[in-house]
N, C-alpha and C positions, 0 to 999 in steps of 0.2 A: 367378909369382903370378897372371898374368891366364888360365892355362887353368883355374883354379877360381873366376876369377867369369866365365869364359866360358861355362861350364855351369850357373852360377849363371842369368846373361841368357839362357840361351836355352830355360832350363826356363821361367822368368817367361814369356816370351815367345810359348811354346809352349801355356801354360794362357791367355794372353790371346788366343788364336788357337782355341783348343779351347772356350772362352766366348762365340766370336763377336765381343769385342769388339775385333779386329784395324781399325785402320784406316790402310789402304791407300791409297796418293795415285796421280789417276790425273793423266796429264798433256796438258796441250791443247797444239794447234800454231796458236792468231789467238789474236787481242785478245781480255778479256774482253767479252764480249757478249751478246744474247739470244739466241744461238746461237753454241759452240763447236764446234772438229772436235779431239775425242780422240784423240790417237796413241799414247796405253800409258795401260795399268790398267785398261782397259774395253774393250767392245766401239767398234772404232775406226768415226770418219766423224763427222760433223757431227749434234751433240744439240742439242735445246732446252736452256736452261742455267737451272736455279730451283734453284742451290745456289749462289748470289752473292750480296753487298751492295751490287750495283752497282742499288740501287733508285731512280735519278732514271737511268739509263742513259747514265752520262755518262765512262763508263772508257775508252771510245772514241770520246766525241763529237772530230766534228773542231777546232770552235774549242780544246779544253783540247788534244787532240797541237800542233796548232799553234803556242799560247801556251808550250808546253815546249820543240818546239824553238827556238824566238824564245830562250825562256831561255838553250838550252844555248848558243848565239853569243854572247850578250851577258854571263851569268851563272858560263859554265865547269860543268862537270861535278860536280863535290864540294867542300866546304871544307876539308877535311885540318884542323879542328882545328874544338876545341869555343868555344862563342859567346863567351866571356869573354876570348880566348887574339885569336884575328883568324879567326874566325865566324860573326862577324855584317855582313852585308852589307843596302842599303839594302830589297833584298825582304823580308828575314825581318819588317824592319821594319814594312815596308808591310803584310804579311799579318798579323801580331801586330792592327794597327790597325785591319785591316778584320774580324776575325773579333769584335775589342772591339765594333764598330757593332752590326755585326751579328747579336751574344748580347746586347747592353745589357748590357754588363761594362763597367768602367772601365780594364782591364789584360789583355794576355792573354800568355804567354810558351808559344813552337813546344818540342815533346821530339821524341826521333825515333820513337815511337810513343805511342799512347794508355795500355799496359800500361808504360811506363815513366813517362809522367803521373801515373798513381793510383800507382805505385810512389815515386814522387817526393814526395808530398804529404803524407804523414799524418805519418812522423818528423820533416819537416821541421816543422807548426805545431804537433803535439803530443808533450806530454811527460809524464812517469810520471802527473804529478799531473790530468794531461785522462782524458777519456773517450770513445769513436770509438762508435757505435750503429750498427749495418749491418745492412740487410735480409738473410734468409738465403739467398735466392738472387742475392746483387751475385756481379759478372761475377769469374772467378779473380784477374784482376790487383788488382781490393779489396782482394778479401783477402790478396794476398803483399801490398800496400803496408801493412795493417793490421799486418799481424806482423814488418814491419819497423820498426815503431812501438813504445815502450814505454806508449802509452798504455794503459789498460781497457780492457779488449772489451766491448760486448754484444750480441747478435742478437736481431732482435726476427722473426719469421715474415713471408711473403713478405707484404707489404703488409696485414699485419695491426696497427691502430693502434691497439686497447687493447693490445696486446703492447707496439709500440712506448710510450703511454704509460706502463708499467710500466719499461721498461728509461729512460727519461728521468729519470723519478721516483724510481729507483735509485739515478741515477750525479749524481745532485742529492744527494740524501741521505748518497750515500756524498762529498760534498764538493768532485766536481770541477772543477778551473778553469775548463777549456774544455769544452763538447760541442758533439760534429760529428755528425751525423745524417748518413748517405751510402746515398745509394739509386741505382740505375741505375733512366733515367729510361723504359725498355722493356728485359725483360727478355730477353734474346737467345734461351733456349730454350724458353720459351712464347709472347713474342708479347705480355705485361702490362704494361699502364702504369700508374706509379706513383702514386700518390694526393694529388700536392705539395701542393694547395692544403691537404688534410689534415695533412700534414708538415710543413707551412709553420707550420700554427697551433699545431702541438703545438709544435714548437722555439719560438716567440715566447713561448709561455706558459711553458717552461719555459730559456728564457734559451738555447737552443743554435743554432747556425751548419746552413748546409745545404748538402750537396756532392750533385751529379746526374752521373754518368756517361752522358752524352746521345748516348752515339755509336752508337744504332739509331733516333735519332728526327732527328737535325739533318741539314738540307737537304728536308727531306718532311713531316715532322709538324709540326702548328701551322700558319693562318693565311699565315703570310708563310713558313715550312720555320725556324723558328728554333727548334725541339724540342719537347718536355715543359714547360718553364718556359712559353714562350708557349700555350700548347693550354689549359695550367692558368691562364693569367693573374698567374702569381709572378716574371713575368720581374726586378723588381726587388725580390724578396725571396730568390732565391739565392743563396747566397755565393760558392759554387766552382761550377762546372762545366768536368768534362774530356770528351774528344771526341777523333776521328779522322777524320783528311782520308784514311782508308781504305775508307768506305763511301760513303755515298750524295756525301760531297765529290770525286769523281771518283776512287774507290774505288784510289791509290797505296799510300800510307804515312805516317806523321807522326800526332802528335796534340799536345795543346794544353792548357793550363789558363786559365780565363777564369775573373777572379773578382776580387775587391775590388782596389782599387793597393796595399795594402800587402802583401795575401798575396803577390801575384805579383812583388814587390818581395823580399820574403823569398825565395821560391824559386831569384829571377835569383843569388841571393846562396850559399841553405844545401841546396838540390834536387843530391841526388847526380846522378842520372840527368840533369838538363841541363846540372851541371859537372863529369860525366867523362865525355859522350859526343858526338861529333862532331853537328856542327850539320846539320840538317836541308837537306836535296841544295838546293841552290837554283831548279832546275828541278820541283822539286815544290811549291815555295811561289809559284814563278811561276801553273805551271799552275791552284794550286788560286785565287789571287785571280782566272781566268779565271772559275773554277768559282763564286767569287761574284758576278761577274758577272752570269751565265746565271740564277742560282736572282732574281735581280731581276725575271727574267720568267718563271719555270719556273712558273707556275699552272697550265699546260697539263699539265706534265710529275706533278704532284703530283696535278692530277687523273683523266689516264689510270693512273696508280699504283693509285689510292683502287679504280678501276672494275674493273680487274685482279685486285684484291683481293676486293672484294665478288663478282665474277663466281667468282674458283677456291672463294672457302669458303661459296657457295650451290651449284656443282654439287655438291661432294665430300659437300656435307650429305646432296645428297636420293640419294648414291649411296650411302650409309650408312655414310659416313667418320667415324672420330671425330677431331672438331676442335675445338683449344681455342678458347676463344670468346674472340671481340674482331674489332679491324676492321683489325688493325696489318697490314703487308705481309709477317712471321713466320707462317706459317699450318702449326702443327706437325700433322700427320698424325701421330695415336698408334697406335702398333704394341705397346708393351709389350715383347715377348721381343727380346733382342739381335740373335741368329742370324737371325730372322724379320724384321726390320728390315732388318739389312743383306742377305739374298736377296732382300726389293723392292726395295730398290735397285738390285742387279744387272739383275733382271729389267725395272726402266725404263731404264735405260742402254738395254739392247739393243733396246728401245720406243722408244730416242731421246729418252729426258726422262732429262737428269743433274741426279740430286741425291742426299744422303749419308743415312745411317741415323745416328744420333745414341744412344750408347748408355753407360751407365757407364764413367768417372768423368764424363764429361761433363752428362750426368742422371741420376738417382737411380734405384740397380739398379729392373729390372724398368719401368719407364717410359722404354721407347727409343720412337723417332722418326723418322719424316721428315719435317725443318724443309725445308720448303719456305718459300721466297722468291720474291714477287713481284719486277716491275719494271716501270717506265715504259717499259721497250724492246720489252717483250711485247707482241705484238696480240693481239686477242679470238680470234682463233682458233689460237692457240699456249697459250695458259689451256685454250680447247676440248681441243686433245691431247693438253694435260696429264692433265688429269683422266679420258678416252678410255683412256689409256695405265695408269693408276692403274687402274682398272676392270679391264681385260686382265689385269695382272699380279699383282692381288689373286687373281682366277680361276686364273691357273697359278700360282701359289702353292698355292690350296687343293686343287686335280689332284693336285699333286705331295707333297701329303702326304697324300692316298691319303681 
């Protein structure tokens, strides 16, 4: 049976290769950093690295290795069983409580990703007779957690809030018990943040609950790095927010749901995905309360970020880049054609700047990219070669298509 769906995959395979849209993992030999040495999938030796979320630069700060191996002595290596079962150890605890401070939640419950988070939530608080409203660009994992949901669907366009009050006004009329509004609170492949305090006031007027998916803005964005809700001033009118201690939280694994004590009360209870999956490493809950720590004085680090930022998307402007606009550390360089995308890409790797071309299903055909990502680990003159290198490789590109 399997050498006819073997032809079957490898003809798919081969059309997704022949589209360009092949994506190839290259592989590093150090720590994530603002500087990798590639050893396969690329041109090998040490690149600038602006295809990470390591945007507070702290995947390799020394105090969070530290505080993990501290863990692995005191904490042990894994749990071998999920939280409800013998799980839950006093760190999960302690990190649950400091991430509650730390978003102005009242509860917050560890998953072992953030895509199992948003996976987790939406069957659990709704049901046929609710209604879930979702921007049309929320992150894939929304949306598998949506359609594992029997609730209503609606989509309202990316941050579009007469659309959104139409889909409210809908699923009102159409008699639903609950609505949840659920927006990611920056969007991962443009770089956009969401309009909350707008969203805020739509849901209050029209009776519905608000979930943010904050895991491109928490630790960096906002004031004190507490997200979207804080930037917008809604910190205590969100209901849910989920997140991952994958990126800017010293860029590991895990994620998290923060949001009222009863939701997070239901989930400890009816959340597939935190009661059928092993509990969260303990040496990565150690680490990441190190990593809350540090962001208590990271002012520095959010504002070398912010200058990084503004530095790459004012050269790349006046080199006649196109870049979507905003100030977030997401700074997509639009390319358009697939194939054309990913040979810049190539062609910066061997310039020494890694980072990926971005292309269908991941963005919408014909609008591929190179998301470049800033970070606090960057100096002003690693931004400079960035953009140095982009310029070059823009030129042989156009060479070599004659």
């Amino acid at each position: 049976m399997f050498e006819t769906v073997r032809d079957d995959l490898r003809s798919t395979l081969d059309e997704i290769r022949a589209a360009g849209l092949h994506k190839p993992e290259r592989v590093i030999g150090t720590p994530q950093s603002a500087a990798v040495a590639v050893t396969a999938g690329g041109a090998a030796g040490e690149v600038l690295n602006f295809c990470a979320n390591n945007y507070l630069g702290l995947a390799d700060h020394p105090e969070v290795v530290a505080a993990a191996k501290d863990a692995l002595d005191r904490w042990g290596y894994g749990m071998a069983s999920v939280r409800f079962i013998c799980g839950t150890q006093e760190v999960h605890k302690e990190l649950e409580a400091r991430l509650s401070a730390f978003l102005g939640q009242e509860d917050t419950i560890l998953y072992s990703s953030c895509f199992d988070a948003n996976g987790g939530v939406f069957e659990t608080l709704l049901g046929a007779e609710d209604a879930v409203i979702s921007d049309a660009l929320n992150h894939a994992s929304i949306i598998d957690g949506i359609r594992l949901s029997k609730a209503r669907r609606f989509r309202y366009a990316n941050r579009d809030m007469a659309e959104l009050e139409a889909r409210l006004k809908e699923a009102t009329e159409g008699g639903a018990r609950r609505k949840l509004v659920v927006t990611d609170g920056v969007f991962s492949m443009d770089g956009y943040v969401a309009p909350l305090q707008e969203i805020c006031d739509l849901a209050d007027r029209y009776d519905a609950m608000v979930m943010v998916d904050d895991s491109h803005a928490v630790g960096f964005v906002g004031p004190g790095g507490r997200g979207t809700p804080e930037l917008h001033g809604v910190m205590d009118r969100v209901d849910i927010i989920t997140g991952t201690l994958g990126k800017a939280l010293g860029g590991a694994s895990g994620g998290y749901v923060a949001a009222r004590a009863e939701i997070v009360e239901l989930l400890r209870q009816r959340s597939r995905p935190y009661l059928f999956s092993n509990s969260l490493a303990p040496v990565i809950a150690a680490a990441s309360l190190k990593v809350l720590d540090l962001l208590e004085s990271a002012g520095d680090l959010r504002e070398r970020l912010a200058a990084n930022t503004a530095l790459f998307r004012e050269r790349m402007t006046e080199a006649g880049f196109e870049i979507l606009p905003g100030d977030h550390a997401i700074a997509p360089v639009m390319i358009g054609d697939a194939a054309e995308a990913g040979r810049m890409a190539e062609l910066l790797l061997e310039r020494g700047v890694y980072v990926i071309g971005f292309s269908y299903p991941v963005v919408p055909m014909g609008a591929a990219r190179i998301r470049v990502q800033l970070s606090a680990a960057h100096s002003t003159a690693d931004v400079e070669r960035a953009v140095a290198a982009f310029i070059d490789a823009r030129a042989a590109l156009s060479a070599a298509q004659g």
